[in-house]
C-alpha positions in Angstrom: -16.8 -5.0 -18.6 -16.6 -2.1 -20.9 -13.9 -3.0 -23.9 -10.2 -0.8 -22.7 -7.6 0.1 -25.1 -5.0 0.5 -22.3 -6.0 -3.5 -20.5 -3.6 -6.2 -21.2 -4.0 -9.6 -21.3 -1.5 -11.2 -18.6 1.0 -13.7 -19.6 1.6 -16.0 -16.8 5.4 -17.0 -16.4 6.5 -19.9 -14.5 8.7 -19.4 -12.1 7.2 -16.3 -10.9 9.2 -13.2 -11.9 11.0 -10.2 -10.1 8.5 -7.4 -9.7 11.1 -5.6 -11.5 11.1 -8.1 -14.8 7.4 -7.9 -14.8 7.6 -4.1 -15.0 9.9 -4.3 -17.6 8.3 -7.0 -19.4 6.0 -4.3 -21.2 6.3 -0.8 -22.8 4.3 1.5 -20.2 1.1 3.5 -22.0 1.5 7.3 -22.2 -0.3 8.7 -19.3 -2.8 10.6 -21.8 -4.0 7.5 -23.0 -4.8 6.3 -19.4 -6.1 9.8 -18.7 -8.7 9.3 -21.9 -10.1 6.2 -20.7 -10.9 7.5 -17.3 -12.2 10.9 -19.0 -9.6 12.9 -18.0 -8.1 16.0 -20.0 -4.7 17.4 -19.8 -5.8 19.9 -18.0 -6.5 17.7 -15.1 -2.9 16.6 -14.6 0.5 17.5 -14.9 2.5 15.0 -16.8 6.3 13.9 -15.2 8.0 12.6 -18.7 5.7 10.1 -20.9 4.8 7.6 -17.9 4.1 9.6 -14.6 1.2 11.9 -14.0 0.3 14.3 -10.3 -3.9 14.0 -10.8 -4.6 17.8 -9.3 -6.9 17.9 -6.7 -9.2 20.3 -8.1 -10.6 17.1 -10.3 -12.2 15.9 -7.2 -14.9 19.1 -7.1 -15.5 18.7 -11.0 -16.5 14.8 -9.6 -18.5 15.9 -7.1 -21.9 14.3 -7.1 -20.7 11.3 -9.1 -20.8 7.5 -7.4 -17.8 6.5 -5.4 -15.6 4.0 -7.0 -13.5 1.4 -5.1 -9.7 1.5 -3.9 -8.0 -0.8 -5.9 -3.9 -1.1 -4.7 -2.2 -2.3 -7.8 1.4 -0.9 -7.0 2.5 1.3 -4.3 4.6 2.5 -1.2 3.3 5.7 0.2 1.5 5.4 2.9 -2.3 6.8 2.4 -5.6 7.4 4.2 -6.6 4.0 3.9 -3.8 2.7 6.2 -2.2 -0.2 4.3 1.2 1.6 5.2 4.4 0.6 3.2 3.2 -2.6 2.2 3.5 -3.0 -1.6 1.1 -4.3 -4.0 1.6 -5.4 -7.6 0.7 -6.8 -10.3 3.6 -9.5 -9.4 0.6 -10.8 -7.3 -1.3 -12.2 -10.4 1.7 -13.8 -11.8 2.1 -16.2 -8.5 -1.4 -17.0 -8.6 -1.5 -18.2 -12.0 1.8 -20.1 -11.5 0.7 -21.6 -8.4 -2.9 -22.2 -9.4 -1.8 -23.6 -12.9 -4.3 -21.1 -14.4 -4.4 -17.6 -16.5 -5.2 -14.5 -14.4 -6.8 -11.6 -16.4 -5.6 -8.5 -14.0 -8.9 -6.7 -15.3 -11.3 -9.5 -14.5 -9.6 -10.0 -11.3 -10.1 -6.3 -10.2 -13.3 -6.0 -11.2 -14.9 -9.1 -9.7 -12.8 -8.4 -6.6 -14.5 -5.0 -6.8 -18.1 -6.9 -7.3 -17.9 -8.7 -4.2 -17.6 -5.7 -1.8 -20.5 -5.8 -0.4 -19.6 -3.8 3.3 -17.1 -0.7 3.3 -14.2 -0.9 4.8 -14.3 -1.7 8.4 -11.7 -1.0 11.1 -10.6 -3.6 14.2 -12.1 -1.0 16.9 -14.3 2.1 16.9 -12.5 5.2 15.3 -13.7 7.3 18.6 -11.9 5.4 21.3 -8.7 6.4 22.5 -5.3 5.9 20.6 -4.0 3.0 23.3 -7.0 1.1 23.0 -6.7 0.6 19.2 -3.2 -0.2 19.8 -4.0 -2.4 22.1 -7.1 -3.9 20.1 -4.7 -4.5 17.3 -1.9 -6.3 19.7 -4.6 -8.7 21.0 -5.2 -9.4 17.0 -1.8 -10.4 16.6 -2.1 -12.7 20.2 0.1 -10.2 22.7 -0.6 -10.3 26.2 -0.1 -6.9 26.5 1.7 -3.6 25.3 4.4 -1.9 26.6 4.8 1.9 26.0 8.4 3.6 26.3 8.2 7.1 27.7 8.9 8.2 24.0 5.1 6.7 22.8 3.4 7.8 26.0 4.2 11.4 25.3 3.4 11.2 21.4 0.0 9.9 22.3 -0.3 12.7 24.6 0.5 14.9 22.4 -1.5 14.0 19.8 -4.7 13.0 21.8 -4.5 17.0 23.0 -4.4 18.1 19.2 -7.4 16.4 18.9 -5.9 13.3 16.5 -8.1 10.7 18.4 -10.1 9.7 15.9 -7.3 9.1 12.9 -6.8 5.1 12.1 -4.0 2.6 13.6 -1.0 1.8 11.1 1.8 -0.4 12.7 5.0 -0.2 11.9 6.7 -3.6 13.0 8.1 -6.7 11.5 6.4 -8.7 8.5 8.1 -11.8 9.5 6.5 -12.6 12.6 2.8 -11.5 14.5 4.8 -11.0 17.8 7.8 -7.8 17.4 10.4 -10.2 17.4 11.5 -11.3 13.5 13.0 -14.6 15.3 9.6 -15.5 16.6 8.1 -16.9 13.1 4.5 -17.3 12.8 1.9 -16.4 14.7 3.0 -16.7 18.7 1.1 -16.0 21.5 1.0 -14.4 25.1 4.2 -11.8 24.7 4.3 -8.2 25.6 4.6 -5.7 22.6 6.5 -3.1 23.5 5.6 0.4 21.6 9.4 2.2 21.1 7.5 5.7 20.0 4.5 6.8 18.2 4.3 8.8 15.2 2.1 10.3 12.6 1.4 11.1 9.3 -1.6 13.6 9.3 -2.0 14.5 6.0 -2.2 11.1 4.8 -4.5 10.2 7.8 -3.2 7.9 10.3 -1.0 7.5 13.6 1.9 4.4 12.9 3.3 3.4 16.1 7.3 1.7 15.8 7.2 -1.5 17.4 10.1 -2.7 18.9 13.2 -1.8 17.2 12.0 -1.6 13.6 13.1 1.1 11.2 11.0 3.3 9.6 13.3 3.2 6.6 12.1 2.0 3.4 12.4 -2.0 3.0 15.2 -2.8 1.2 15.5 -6.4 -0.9 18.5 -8.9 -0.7 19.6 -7.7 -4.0 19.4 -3.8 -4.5 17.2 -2.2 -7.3 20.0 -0.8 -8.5 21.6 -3.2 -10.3 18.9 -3.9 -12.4 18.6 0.1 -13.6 20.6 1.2 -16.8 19.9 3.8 -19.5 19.4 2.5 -23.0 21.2 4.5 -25.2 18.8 4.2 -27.8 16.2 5.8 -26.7 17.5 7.8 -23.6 15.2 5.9 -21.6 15.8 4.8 -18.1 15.1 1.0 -17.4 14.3 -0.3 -14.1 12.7 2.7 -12.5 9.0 1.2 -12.7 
């Protein structure tokens, strides 16, 4: 692996912490020493304060005819072309395996032997080419549904969107994480229920149709506890805690 200034060594901590107290357990690098590793200049972003950085998309024609890397998800809630939707990914993950495994996770070992053993690209459940309906319905017999539902609401979307020629863009569901079925109650993985399909939606820039399942809320996920008691300013420094 080639030696990184800006690569930490994680500290396991048992129990397994907050995403919030494992973002604050460290002091964030300045973006332009993350940009000098990956051999970036400053003119390739703009910065947003010491931490935050928009990449501009004119990098990606200076890259042209270099090797693809890999999509690694280490933290993150907008929804992109690769369809993992709001789902949230962080380095919160290495601390529970190393509790629960009883071991010491190096993140950059783990991403890069993760990385190693893709050996296919991504795949999809169904052919891009077939019609929106079928890969919902592909996906609902995934999850062990009978059928699917549509409320007039989705079957005009897909109409819609099938005549402004959208067939082809991924699947992303929008529906509970508590249970397979749409129904929260209905823990696990159940079997043989209809899902019913309340509207479909899209988000073409980023690439993909979500349909709403059931009743669920396209708001973002909020925790038992809000975020917001854990943000404050330290006086200090002037520097806002508990917005990583």
């Amino acid at each position: 692996m080639i030696p990184s200034k800006t690569l930490r060594k994680l500290q396991v901590v048992s129990p397994v912490p907050a995403d919030i107290d494992v973002a604050n357990s460290v002091e964030p690098f300045h973006v332009s020493e993350i940009a000098s590793e990956l051999g970036l200049s400053p003119n390739h972003y703009d910065l947003y304060g010491k931490y935050k950085a928009k990449v501009l998309l004119s990098v990606l024609d200076e890259l042209e005819g270099r090797g693809d890397g890999y999509y690694v998800v280490v933290g993150g809630i907008t929804p992109t072309p690769l369809g993992e939707g709001k789902s949230t990914t962080t380095v919160g993950l290495c601390q529970a395996l190393g509790a629960f495994l009883d071991k010491k996770v190096d993140l950059g070992m783990a991403v890069q032997k993760a990385c190693e053993n893709v050996t296919q690209p991504l795949r999809f459940l169904y052919p891009l080419d077939i019609g929106i309906k079928d890969k919902i319905e592909a996906i609902a017999r995934s999850y062990g549904a009978s059928g699917v539902e549509y409320s007039d609401q989705a079957e005009k979307q897909i109409e819609m969107y099938s005549r402004q020629g959208f067939l082809d863009l991924p699947i992303c569901m929008a529906k509970t994480q508590y249970s397979f079925s749409h129904n929260a109650s209905e823990k696990g993985a159940p079997s043989g229920f209809v899902l019913p399909i309340r509207d479909v939606r899209a988000s073409i820039g980023a690439g993909f149709i979500y349909p709403l399942v059931g009743t669920m809320s396209t708001m973002p996920g909020l925790p038992t506890r809000p975020c917001f008691y854990d943000i404050d300013l330290d006086t200090a420094t002037g520097r806002v805690i508990g917005l990583s």
